[in-house]
N, CA and C atoms as an extended XYZ file, in Angstrom:
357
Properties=species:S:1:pos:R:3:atomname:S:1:resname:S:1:resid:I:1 pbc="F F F"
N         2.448       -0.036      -26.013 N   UNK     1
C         2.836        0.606      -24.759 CA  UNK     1
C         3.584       -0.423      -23.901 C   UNK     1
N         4.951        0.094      -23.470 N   UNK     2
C         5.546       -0.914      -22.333 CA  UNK     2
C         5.054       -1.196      -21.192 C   UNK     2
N         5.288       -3.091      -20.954 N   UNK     3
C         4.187       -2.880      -19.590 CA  UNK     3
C         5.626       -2.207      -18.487 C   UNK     3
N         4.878       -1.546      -17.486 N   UNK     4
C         5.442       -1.343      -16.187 CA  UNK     4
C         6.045       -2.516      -15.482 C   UNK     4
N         7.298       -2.246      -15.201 N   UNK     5
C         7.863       -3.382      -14.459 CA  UNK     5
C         7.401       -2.526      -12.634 C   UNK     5
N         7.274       -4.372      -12.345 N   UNK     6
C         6.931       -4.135      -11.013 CA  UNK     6
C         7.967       -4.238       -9.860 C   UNK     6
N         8.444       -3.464       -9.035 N   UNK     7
C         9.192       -3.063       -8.579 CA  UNK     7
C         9.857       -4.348       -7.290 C   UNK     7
N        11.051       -4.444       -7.083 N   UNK     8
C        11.333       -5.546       -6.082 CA  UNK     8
C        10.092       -5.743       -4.327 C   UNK     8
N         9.818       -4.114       -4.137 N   UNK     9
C         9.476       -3.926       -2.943 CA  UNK     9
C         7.890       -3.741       -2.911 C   UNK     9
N         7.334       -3.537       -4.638 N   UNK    10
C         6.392       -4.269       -4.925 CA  UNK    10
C         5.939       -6.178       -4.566 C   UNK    10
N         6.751       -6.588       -5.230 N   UNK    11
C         6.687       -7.930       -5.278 CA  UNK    11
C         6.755       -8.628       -3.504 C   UNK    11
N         7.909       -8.245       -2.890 N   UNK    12
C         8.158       -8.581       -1.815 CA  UNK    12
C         6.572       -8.109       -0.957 C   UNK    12
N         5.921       -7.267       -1.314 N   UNK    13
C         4.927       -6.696       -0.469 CA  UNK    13
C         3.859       -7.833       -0.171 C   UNK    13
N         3.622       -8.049       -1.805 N   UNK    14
C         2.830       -9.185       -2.501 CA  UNK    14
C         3.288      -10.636       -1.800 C   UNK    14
N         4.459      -11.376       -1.998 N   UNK    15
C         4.526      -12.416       -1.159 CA  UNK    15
C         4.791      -12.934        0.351 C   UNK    15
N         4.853      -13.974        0.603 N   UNK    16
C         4.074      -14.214        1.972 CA  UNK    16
C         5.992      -15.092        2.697 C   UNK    16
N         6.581      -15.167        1.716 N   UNK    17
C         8.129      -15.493        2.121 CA  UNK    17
C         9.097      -14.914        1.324 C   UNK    17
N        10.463      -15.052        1.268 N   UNK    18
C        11.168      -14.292       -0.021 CA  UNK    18
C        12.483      -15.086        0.407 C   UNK    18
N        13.181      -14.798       -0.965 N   UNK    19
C        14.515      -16.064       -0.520 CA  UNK    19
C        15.968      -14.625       -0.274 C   UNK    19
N        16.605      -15.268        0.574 N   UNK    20
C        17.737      -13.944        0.798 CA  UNK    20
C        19.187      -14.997        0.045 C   UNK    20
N        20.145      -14.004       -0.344 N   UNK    21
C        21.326      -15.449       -0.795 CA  UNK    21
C        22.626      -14.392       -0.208 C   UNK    21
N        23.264      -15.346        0.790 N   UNK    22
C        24.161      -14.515        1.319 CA  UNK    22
C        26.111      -15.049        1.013 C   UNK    22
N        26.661      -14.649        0.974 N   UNK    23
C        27.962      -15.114        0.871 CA  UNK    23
C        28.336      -16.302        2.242 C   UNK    23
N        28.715      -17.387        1.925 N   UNK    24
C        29.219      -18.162        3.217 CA  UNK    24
C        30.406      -17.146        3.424 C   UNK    24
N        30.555      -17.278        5.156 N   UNK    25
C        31.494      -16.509        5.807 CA  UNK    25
C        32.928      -17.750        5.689 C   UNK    25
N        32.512      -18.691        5.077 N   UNK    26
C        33.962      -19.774        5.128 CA  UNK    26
C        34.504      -20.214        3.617 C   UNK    26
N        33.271      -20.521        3.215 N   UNK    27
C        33.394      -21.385        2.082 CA  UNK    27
C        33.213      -20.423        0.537 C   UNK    27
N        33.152      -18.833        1.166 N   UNK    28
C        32.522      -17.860       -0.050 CA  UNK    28
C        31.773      -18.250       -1.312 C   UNK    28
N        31.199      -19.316       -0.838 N   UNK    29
C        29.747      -19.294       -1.658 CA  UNK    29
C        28.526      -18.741       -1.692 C   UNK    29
N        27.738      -18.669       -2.647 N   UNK    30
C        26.019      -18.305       -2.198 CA  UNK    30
C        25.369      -18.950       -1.775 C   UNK    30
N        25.019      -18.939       -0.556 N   UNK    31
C        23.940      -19.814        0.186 CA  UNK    31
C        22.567      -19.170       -0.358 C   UNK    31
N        21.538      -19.839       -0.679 N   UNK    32
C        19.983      -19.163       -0.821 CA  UNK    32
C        19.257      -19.856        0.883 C   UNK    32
N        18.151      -18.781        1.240 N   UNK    33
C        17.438      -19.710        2.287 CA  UNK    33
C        15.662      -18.927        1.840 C   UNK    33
N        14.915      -19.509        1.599 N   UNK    34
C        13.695      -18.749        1.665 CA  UNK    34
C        13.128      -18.584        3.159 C   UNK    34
N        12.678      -17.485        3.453 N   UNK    35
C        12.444      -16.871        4.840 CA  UNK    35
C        11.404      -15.937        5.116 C   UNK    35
N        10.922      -16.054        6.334 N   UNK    36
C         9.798      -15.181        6.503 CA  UNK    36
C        10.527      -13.526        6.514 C   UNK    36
N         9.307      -12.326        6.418 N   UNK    37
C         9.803      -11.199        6.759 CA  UNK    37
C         8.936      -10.791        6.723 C   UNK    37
N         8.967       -9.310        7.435 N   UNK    38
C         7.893       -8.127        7.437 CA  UNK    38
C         8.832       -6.764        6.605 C   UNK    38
N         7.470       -6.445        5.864 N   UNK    39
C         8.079       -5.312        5.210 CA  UNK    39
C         7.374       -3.938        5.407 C   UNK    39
N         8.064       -3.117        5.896 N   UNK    40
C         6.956       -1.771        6.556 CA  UNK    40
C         7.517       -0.336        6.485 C   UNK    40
N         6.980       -0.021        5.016 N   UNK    41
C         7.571        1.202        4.730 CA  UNK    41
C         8.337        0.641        3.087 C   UNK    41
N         9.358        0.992        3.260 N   UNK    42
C        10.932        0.621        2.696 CA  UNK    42
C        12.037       -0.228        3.167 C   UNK    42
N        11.409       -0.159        4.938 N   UNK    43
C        12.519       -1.140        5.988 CA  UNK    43
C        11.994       -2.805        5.800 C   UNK    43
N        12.785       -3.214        5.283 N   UNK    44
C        12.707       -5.116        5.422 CA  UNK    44
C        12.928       -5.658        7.029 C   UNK    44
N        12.547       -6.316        7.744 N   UNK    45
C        12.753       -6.885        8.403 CA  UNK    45
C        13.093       -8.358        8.697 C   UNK    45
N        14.085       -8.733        8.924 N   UNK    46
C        14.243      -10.265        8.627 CA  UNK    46
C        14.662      -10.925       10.613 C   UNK    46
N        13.997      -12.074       10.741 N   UNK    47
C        14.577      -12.552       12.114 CA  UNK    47
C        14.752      -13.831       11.507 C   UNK    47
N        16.370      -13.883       12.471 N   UNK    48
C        16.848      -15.283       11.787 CA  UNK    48
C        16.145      -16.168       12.962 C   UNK    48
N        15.839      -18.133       12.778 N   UNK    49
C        14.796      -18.678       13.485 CA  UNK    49
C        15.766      -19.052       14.566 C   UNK    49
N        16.965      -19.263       14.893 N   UNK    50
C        17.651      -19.312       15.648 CA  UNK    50
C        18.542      -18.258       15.972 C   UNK    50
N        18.089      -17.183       15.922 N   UNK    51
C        18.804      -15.745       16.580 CA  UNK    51
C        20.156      -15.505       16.321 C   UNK    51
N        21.097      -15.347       16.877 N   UNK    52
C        22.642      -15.027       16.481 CA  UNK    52
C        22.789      -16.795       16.352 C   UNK    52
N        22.274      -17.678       16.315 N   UNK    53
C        23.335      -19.096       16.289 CA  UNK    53
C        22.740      -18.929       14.494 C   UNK    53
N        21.951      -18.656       13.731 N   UNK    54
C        21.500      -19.027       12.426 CA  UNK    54
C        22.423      -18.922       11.613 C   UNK    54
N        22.955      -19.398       10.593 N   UNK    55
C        23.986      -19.509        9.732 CA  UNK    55
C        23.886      -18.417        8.896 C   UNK    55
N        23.003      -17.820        8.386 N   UNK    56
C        22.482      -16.973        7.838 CA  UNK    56
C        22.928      -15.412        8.036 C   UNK    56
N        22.265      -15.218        9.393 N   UNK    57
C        22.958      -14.437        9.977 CA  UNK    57
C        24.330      -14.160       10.414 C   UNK    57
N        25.177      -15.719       10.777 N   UNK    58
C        26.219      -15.065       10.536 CA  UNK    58
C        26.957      -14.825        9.637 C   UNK    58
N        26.614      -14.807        8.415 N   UNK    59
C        27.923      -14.949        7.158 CA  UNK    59
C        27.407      -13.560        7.220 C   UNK    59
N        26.180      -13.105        7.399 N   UNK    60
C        25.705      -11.186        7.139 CA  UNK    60
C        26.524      -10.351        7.995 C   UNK    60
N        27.142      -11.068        9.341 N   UNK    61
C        28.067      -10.369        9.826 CA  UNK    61
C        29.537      -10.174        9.170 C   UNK    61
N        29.270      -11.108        8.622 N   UNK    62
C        30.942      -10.950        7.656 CA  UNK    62
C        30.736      -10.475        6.700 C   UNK    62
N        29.721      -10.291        5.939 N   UNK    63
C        29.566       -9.736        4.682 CA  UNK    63
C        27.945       -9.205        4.010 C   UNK    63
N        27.852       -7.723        4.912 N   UNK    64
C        26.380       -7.607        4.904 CA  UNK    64
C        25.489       -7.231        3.888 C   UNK    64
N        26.043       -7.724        2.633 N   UNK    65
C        25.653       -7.585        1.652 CA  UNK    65
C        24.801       -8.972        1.206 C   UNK    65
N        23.146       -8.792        0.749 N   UNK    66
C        22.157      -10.112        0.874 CA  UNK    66
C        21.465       -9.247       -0.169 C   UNK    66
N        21.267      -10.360       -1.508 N   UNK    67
C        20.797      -10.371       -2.417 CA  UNK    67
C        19.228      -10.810       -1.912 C   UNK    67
N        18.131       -9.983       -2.249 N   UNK    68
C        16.548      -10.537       -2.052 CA  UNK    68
C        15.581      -10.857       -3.062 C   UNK    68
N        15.428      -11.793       -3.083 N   UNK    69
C        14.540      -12.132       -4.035 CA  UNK    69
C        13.094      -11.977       -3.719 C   UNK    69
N        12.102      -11.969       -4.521 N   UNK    70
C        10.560      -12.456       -4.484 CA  UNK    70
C         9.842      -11.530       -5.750 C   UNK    70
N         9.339      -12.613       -6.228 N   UNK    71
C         8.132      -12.580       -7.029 CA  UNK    71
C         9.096      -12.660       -8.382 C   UNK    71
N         9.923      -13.115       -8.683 N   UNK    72
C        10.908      -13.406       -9.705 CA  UNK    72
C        11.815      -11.712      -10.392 C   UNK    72
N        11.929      -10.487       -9.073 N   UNK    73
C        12.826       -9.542       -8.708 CA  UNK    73
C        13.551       -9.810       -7.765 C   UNK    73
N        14.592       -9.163       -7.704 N   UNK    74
C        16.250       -9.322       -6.929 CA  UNK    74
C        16.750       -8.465       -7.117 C   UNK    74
N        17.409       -7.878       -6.112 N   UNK    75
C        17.916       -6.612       -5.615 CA  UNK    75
C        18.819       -7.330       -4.602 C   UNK    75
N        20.453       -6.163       -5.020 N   UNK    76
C        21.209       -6.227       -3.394 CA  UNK    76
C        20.764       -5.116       -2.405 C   UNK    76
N        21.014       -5.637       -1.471 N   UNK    77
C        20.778       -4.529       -0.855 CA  UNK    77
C        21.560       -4.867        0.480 C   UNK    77
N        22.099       -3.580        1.797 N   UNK    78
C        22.872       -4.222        2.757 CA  UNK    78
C        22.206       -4.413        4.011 C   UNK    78
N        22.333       -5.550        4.724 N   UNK    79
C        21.611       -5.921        6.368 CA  UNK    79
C        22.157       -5.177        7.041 C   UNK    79
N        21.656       -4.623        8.039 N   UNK    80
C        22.011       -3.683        8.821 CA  UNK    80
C        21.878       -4.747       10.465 C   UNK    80
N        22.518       -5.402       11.081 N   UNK    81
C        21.847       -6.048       12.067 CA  UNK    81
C        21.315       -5.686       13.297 C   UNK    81
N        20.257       -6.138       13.937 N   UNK    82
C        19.714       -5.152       15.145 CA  UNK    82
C        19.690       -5.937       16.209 C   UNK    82
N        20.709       -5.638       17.478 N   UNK    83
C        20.866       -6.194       18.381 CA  UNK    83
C        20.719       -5.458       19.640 C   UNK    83
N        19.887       -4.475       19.769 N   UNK    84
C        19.476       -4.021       21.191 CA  UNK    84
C        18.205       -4.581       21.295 C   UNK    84
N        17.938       -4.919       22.652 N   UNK    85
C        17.109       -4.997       23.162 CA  UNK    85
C        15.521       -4.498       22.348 C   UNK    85
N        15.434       -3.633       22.766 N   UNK    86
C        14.249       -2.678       22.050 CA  UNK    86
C        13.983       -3.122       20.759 C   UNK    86
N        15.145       -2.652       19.822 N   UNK    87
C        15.292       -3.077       18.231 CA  UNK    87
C        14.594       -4.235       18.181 C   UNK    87
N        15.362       -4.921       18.388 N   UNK    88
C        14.844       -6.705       18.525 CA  UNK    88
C        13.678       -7.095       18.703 C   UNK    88
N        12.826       -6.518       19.738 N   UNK    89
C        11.644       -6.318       20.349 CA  UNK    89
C        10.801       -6.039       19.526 C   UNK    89
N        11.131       -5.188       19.128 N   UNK    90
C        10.184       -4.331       17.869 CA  UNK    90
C         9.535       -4.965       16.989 C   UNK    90
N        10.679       -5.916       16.048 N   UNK    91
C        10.465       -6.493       15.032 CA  UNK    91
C        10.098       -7.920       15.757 C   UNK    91
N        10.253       -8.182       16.459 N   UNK    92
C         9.619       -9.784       16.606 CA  UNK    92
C         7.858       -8.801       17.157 C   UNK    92
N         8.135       -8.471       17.507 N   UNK    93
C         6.507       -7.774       17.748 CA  UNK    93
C         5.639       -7.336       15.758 C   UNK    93
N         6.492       -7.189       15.136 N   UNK    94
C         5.971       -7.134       13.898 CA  UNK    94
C         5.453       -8.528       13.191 C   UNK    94
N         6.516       -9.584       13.873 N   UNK    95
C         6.614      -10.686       13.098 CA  UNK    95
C         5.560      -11.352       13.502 C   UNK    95
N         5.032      -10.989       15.061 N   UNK    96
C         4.038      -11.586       15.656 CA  UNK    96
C         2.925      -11.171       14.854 C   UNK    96
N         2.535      -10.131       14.859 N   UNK    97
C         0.868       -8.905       13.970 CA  UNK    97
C         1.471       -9.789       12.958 C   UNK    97
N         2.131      -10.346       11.975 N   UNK    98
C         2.170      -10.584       10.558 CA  UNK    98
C         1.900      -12.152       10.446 C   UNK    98
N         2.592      -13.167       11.462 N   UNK    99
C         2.382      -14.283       11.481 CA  UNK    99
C         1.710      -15.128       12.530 C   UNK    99
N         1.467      -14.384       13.707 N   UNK   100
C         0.685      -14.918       14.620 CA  UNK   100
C         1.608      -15.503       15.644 C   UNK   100
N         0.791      -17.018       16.332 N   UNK   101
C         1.647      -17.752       17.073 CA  UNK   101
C         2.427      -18.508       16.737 C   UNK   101
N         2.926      -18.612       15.266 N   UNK   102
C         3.653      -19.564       14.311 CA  UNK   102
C         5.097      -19.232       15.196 C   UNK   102
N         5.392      -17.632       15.195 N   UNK   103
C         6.432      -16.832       15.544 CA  UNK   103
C         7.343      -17.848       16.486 C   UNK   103
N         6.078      -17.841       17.568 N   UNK   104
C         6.939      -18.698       18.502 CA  UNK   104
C         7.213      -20.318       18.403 C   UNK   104
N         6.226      -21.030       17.643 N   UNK   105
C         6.829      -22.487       17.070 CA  UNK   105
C         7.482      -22.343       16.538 C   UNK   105
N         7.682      -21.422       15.430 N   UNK   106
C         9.411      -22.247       14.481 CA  UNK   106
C        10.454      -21.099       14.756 C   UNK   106
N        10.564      -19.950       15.767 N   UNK   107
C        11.377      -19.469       16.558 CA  UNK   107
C        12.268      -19.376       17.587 C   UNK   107
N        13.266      -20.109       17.623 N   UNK   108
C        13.671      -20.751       18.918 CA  UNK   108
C        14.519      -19.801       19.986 C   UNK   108
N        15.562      -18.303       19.150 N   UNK   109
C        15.780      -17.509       19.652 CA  UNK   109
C        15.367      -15.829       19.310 C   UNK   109
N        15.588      -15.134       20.580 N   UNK   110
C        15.285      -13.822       19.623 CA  UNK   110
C        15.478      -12.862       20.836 C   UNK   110
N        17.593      -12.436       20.097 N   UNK   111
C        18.092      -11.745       20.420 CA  UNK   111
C        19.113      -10.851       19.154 C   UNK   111
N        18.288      -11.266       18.040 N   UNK   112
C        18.964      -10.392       17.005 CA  UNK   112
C        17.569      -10.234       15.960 C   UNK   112
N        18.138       -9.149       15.336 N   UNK   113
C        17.397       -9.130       13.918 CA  UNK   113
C        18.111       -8.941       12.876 C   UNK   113
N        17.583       -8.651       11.772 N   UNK   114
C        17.834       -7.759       10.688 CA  UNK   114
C        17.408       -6.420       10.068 C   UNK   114
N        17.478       -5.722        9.441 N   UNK   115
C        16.727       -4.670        8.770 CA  UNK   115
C        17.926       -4.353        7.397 C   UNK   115
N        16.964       -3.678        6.707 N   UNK   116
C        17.283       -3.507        4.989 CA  UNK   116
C        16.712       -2.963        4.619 C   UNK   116
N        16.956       -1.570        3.691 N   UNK   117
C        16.638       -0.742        2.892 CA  UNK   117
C        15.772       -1.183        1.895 C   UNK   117
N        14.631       -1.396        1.145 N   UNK   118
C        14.112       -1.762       -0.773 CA  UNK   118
C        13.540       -0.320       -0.879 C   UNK   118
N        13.550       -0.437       -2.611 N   UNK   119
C        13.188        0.740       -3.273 CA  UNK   119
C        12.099        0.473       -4.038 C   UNK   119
């Protein structure tokens, strides 16, 4: 009997960071960064640790297509970025329930997010 493969949004559920690899917006390479996230539902949530200045985030504005890794699955899938007020709010309020007061030590801004579809 074949074993069941376990699904990307399986795996991601299961670990406690996940690596994203995004196109440089200059140099069109793959950058990898491993990164915190909350995952709730199907919606990924990602906050970059320096808000719109993170490098990360910006090559996703140029090209919002971010490969995700965890638990040795990878999937593309596209960032959707979240920059209202509220939005923003939301998910650093997730990031808080998921990681505590860490949020705010290795967080320095937070006026953007991310969000992403897994299956």
């Amino acid at each position: 009997m074949p074993k069941q493969s376990t699904s990307l949004k399986d795996r991601i559920a299961k670990a406690s960071e996940i690596t994203i690899s995004v196109t440089g917006r200059k140099s069109g390479r793959t950058i990898s960064n491993p990164i915190w996230f909350v995952l709730d539902g199907e919606t990924l949530y990602l906050l970059p640790v320096k808000g719109s200045d993170t490098q990360w985030y910006k090559n996703v504005l140029k090209k919002p297509s971010i490969r995700v890794s965890a638990g040795g699955a990878e999937a593309e899938v596209k960032a959707l970025p979240v920059t209202d007020a509220a939005g923003v709010s939301s998910v650093v309020d997730k990031f808080r329930a998921k990681y505590g007061s860490d949020v705010k030590k290795y967080y320095s801004k937070f006026d953007v997010a991310v969000e992403a579809q897994v299956n």
